[in-house]
N, C-alpha and C positions, 0 to 999 in steps of 0.2 A: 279301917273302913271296909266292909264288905262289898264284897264283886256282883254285881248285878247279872242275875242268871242269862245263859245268851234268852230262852222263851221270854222271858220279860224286855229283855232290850230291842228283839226281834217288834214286840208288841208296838212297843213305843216307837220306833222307827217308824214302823205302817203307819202309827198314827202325825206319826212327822208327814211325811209321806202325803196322805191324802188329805191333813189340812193345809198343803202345799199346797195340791191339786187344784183343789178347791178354791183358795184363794184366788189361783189365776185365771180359771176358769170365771170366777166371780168377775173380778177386774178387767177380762175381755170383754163380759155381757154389761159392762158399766155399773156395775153395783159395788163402786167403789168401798162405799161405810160396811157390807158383808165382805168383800173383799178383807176389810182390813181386822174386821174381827175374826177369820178364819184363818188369817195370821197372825192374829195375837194367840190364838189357841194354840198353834202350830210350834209357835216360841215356847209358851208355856211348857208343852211335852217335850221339847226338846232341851227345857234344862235337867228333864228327868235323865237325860244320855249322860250327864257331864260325872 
């Protein structure tokens, strides 16, 4: 299996990252249903780490 370059994991990290952000930001302001899809996106890119 090939090593995923650090600029590409760096990438995907941020994008972990700010659909965290986001999520919780979401779920503070009560918008639980975007809350939950900006962590299901956040998941998604993060099995791009594994």
């Amino acid at each position: 299996m090939c090593r995923m370059s650090s600029l590409q994991r760096i990438a995907w990290l941020l994008t972990v990252a700010i659909c965290a952000i986001t999520a919780s930001l979401l779920a503070v302001a009560g918008y639980a249903g975007y809350a939950a899809v900006a962590g299901a996106v956040g998941l998604s890119a993060a099995i791009n780490l594994l």
